[in-house]
C-alpha positions as CSV (number, residue, x, y, z in Angstrom):
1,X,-20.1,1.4,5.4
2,X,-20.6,5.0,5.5
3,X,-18.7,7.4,3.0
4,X,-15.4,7.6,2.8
5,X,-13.5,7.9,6.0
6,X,-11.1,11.2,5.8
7,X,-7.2,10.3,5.7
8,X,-3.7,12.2,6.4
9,X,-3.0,14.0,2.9
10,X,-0.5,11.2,1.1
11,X,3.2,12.4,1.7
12,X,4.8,10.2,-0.8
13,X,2.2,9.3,-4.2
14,X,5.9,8.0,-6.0
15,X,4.1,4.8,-6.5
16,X,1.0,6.3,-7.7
17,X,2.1,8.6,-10.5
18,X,4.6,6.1,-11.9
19,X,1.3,3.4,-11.8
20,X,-0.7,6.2,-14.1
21,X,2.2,6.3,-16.5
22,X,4.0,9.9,-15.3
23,X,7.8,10.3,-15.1
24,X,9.2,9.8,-11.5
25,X,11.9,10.9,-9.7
26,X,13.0,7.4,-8.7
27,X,11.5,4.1,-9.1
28,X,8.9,3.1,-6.7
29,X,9.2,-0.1,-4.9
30,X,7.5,-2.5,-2.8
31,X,7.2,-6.3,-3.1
32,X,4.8,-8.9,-3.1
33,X,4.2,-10.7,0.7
34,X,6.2,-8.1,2.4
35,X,4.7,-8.5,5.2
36,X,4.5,-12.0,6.2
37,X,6.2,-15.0,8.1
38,X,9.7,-14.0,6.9
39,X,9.9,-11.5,9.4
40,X,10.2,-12.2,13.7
41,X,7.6,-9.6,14.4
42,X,5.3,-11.0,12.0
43,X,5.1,-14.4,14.1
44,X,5.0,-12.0,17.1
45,X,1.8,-10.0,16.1
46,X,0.1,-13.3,15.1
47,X,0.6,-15.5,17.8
48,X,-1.3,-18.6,18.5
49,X,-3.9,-17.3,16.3
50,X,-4.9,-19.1,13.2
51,X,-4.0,-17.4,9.5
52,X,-7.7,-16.3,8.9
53,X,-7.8,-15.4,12.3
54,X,-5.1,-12.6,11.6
55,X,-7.2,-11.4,8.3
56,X,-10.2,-10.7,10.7
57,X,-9.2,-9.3,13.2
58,X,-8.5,-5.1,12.4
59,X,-6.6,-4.9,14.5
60,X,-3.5,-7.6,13.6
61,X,-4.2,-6.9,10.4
62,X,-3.3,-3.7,10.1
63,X,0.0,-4.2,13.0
64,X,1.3,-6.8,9.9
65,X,0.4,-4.5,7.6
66,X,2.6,-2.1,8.6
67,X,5.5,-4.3,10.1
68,X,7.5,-3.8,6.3
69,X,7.0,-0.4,6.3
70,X,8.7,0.0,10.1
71,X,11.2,-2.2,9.6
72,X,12.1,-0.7,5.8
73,X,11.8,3.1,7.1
74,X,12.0,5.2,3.7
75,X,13.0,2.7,1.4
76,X,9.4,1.0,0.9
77,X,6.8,2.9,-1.0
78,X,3.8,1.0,-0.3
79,X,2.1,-1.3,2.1
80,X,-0.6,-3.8,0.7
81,X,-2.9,-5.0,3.1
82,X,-2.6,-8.0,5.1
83,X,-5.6,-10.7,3.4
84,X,-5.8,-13.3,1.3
85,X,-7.3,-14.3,-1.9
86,X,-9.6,-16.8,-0.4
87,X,-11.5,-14.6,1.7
88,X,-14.0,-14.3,-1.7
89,X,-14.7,-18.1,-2.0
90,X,-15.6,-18.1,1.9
91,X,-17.6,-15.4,1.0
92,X,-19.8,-17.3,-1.8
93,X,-20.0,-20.3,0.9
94,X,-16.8,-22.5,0.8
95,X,-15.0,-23.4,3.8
96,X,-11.5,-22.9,3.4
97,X,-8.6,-23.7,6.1
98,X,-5.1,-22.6,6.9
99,X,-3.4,-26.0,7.2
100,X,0.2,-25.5,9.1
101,X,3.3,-25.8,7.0
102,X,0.6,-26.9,3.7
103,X,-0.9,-23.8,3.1
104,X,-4.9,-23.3,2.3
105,X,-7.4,-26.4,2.0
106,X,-10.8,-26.6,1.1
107,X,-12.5,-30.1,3.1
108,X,-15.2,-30.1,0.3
109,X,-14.3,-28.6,-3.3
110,X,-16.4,-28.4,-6.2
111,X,-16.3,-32.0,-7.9
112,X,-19.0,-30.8,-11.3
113,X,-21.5,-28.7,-12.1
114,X,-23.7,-31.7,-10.7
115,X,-22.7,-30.9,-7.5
116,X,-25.1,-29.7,-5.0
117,X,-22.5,-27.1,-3.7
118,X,-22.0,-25.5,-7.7
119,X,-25.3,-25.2,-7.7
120,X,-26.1,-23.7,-4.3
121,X,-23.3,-21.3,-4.8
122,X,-24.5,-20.5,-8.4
123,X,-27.6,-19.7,-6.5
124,X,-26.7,-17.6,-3.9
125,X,-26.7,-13.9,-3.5
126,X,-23.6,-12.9,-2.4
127,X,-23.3,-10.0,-0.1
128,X,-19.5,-9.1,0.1
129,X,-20.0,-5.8,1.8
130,X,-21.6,-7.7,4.6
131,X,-19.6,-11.0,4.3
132,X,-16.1,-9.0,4.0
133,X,-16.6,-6.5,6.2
134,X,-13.6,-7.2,8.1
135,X,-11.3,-7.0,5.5
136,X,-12.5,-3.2,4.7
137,X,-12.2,-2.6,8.7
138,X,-8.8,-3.3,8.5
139,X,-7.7,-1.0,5.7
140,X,-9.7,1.7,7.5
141,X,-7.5,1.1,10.3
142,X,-4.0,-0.1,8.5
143,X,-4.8,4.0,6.3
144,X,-5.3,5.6,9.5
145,X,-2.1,4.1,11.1
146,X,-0.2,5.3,7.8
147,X,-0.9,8.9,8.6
148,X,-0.1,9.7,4.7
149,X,3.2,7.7,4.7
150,X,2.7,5.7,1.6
151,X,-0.2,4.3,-0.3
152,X,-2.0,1.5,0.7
153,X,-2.9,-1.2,-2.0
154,X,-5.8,-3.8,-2.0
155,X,-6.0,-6.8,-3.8
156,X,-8.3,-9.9,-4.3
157,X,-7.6,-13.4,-6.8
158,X,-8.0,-13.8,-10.2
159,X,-11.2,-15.7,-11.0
160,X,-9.7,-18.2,-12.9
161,X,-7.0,-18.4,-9.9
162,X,-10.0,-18.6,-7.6
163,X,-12.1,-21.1,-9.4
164,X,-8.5,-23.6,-9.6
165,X,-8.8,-23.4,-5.4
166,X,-12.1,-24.2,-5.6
167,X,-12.1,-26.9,-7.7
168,X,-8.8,-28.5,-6.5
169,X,-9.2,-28.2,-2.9
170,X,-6.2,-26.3,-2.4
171,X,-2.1,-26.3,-4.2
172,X,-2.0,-28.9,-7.6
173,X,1.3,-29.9,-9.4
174,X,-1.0,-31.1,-11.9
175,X,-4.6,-29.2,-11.8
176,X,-6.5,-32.7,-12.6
177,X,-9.6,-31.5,-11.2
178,X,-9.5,-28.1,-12.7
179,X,-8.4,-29.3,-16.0
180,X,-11.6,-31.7,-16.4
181,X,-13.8,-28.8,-15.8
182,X,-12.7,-26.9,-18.4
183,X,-11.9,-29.3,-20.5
184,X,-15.7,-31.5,-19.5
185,X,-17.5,-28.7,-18.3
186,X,-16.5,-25.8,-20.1
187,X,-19.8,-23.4,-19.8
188,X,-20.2,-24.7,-16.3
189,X,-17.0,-23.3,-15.4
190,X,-17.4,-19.7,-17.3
191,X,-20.6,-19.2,-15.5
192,X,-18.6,-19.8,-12.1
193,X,-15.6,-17.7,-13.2
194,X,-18.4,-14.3,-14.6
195,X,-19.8,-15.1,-11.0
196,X,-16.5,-14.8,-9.5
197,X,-15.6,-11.6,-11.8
198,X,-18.9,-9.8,-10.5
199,X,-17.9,-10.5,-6.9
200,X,-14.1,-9.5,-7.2
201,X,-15.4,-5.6,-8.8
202,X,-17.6,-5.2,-5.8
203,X,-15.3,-6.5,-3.7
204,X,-12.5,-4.3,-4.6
205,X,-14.6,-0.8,-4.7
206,X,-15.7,-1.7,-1.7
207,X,-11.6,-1.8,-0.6
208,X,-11.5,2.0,-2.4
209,X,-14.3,3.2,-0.4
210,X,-12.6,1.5,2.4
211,X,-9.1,3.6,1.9
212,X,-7.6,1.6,-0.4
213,X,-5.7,3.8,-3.1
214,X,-4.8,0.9,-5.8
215,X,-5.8,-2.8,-6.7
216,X,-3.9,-5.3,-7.6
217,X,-5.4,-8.9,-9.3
218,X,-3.1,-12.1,-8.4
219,X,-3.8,-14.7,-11.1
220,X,-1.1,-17.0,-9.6
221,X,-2.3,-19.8,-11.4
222,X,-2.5,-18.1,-14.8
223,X,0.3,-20.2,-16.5
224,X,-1.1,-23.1,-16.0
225,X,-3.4,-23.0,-19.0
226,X,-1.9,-22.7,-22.7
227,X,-2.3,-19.8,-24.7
228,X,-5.8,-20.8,-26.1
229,X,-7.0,-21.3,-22.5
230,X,-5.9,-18.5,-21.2
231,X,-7.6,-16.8,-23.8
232,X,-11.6,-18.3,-23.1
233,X,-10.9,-19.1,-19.1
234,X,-8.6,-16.5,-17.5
235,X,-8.1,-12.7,-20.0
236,X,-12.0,-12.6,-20.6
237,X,-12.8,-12.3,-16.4
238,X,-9.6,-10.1,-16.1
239,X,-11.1,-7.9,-18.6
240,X,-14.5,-7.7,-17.0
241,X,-12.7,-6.5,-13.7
242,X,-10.7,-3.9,-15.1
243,X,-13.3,-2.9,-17.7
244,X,-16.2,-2.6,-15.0
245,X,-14.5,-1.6,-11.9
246,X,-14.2,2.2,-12.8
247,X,-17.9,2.5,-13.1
248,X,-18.7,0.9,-10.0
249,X,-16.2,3.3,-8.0
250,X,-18.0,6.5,-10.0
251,X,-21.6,4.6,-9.5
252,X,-20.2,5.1,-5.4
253,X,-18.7,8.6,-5.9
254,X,-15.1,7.3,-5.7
255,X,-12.0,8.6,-7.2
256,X,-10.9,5.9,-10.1
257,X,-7.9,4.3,-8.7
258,X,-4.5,2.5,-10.5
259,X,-5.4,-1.0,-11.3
260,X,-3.0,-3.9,-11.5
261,X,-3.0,-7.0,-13.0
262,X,-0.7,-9.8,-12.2
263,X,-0.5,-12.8,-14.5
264,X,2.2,-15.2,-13.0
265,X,3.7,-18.2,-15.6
266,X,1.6,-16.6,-18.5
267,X,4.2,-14.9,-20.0
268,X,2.7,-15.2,-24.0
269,X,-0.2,-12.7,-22.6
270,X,1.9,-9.9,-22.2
271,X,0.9,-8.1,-25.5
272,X,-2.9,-9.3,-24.6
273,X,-2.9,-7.6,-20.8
274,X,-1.3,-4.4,-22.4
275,X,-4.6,-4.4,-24.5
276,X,-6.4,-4.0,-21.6
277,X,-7.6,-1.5,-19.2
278,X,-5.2,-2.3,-16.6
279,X,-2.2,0.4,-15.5
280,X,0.2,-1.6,-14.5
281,X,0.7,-5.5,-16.0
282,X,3.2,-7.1,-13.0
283,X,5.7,-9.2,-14.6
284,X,7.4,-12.7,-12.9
285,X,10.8,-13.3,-13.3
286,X,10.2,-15.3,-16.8
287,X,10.4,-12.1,-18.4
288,X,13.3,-10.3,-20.1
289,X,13.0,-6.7,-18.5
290,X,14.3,-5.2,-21.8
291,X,12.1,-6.9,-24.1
292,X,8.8,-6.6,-21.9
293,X,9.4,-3.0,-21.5
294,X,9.6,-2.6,-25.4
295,X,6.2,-4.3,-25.6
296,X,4.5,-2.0,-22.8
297,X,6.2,1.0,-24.1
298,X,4.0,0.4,-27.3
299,X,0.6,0.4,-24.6
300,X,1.8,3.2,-22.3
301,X,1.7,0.6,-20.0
302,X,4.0,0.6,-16.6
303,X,5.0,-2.7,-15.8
304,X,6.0,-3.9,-12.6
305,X,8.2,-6.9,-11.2
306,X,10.3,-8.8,-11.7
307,X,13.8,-10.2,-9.7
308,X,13.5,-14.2,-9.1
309,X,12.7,-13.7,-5.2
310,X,15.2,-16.8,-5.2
311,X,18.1,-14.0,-5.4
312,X,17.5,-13.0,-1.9
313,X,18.9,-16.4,-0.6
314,X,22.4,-15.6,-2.8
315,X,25.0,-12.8,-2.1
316,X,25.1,-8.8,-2.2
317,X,26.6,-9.2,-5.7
318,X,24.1,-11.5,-6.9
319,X,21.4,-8.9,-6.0
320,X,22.7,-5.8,-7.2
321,X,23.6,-7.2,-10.4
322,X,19.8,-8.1,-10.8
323,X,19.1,-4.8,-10.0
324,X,21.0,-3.2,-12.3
325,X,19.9,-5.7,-15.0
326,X,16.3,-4.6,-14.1
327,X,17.3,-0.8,-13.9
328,X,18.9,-0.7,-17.3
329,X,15.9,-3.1,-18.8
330,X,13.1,-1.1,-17.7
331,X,14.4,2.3,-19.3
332,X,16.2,3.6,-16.2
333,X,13.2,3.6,-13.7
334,X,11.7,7.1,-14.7
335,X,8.6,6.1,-16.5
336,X,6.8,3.4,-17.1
337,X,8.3,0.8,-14.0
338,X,7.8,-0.4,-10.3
339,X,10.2,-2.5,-8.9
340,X,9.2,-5.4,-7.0
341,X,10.1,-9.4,-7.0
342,X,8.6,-11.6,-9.6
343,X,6.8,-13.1,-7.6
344,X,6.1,-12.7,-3.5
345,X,9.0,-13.4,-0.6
346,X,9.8,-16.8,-0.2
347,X,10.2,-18.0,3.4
348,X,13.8,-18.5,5.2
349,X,14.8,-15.2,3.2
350,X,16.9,-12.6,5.7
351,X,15.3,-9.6,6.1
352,X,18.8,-7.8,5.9
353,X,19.1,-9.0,2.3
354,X,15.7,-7.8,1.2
355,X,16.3,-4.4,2.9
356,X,20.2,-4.3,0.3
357,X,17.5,-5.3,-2.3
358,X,15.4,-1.8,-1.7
359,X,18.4,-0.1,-0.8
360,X,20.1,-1.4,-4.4
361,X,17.3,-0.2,-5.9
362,X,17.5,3.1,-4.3
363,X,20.9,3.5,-5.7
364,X,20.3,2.4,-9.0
365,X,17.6,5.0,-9.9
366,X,17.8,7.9,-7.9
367,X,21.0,9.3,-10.0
């Protein structure tokens, strides 16, 4: 990868100055999976091609990337780039599937630290700028395309999140596998999780260099683990990410870029993740927008989130009452909040609802 490509000067950075804590003129929004199986085009772009197929190829990438941002003219104010969080355990070595209507599957997961595979993968020298290529391609591409519009944000899993995939083979209602490791194997699992961490800061500077202008962790498997887990096996690898990815993007001459952190189901962590390093701390709908907004008030922290995407299947008055719950709970949307769902689009949800939702939103906090 040579130095960073040159870009369209950004026409609207609403997103980025209310993710480094300055007031705003409205509240920025975008939501989690906008761009994704909900909409026609989306199945359009992708075809007959296979999920993973999409995420490598530049090209459709970057055409799905977009699709929310055509569709939503004006009313979105960021695209995130079209991936997954399981391109970083393919990268160490791990096949990992798309299975139709299942969702992602890994034929051989880690079974303990006995394993062959753990400690082949232990082994290995990970090269994600070579082995992930692709993904940086398409922001290249997916920036270019923007021509300035909005930002463009890049992402990769949690480690902990990560390691759960790895270990369960794919989705759990009840983490068996996972849950003997770190409850069997603790130190087996932490030295896969700091090998994960190491990976995801490289990773996502690499995304920077690439034309990415803010990250974003998913730990969607975060509440899962109680307080005291959470506290050995998922906030100290979140912590290495956001304490160590600055210096990697100054070691590579970059400009240090918003970093958020997205804990889903661990709401007891709040006051923890405001500790850290992180800009923004991305809130699912567990929270009480009031409350969680006195907390990060305390940090300086914005927080972003946090409407139960389950309100997009009910009526106009459902949503804008949400909205306005949000609006009034998050100090009016001038400092210190980006909207967004709780969690990302659900499928079967009408795009016509989601585009009241940014329109509601709109409304609410530009008086």
């Amino acid at each position: 990868m040579a130095e960073q490509a040159q870009f369209t000067p950004l026409k609207n950075d609403l997103l980025l100055r209310a993710a480094r804590g300055e007031k705003v003129e409205r509240v920025p929004v975008w939501v989690m999976r906008q761009a994704g199986r909900y909409l026609p085009e989306y199945h359009e772009a992708k075809g007959s091609k296979d999920f993973f197929e999409c995420c490598r190829n530049a090209e459709v990438a970057s055409t799905i990337t977009l699709q929310p941002i055509e569709r939503f003219t004006g009313l979105i104010d960021a695209a995130i780039i079209f991936s997954d969080i399981l391109v970083i355990p393919q990268a160490m070595g791990m096949e990992c599937i798309m299975l139709d209507k299942k969702g992602p599957h890994f034929p051989n997961p880690l079974r303990s630290p006995d394993d062959q595979q753990y400690k082949d993968i232990m082994a290995r020298d990970v090269d994600v700028k070579k082995e992930l290529d692709y993904v940086y391609e398409a922001i290249t591409v997916t920036r270019r395309k923007l021509e300035g519009r909005v930002p463009l944000i890049g992402f990769c899993g949690a480690p902990w999140t990560l390691l759960c995939y790895m270990i369960e083979g794919g989705g759990s209602k009840i983490f068996k596998e996972v849950k003997t490791w770190i409850f069997k194997y603790g130190d087996a699992a932490k030295e896969m999780l700091q090998k994960i961490a190491e990976l995801c800061v490289e990773y996502l500077a690499l995304q920077v260099v690439a034309g990415a202008q803010l990250v974003q962790i998913f730990d969607s498997w975060a509440g899962e683990l109680s307080p005291s887990s959470f506290k050995q096996f998922a906030l100290p690898y979140l912590v290495y990410i956001c304490d160590n990815l600055p210096n990697r993007l100054r070691e590579l001459k970059q400009e240090v870029v918003p970093m958020t952190v997205f804990a889903k189901g661990a709401w007891y962590a709040l006051e923890d993740l405001c500790k850290t390093n992180y800009n923004v701390i991305g809130l699912d709908w567990l929270h009480d927008p009031a409350q969680a907004y006195e907390i990060a008030q305390k940090y300086g922290k914005t927080l972003q989130g946090n409407a139960d995407p389950g309100v997009l299947y009910g009526s106009r008055e459902s949503i804008t009452a949400v909205v306005e719950e949000m609006t009034a709970g998050f100090g009016g949307g001038k400092q210190g909040w980006i909207a967004n769902l709780g969690h990302g689009i659900t499928p079967f949800v009408n795009p016509d609802d989601l585009k009241f939702y940014f329109e509601e939103i709109h409304r609410c906090t530009s008086r």
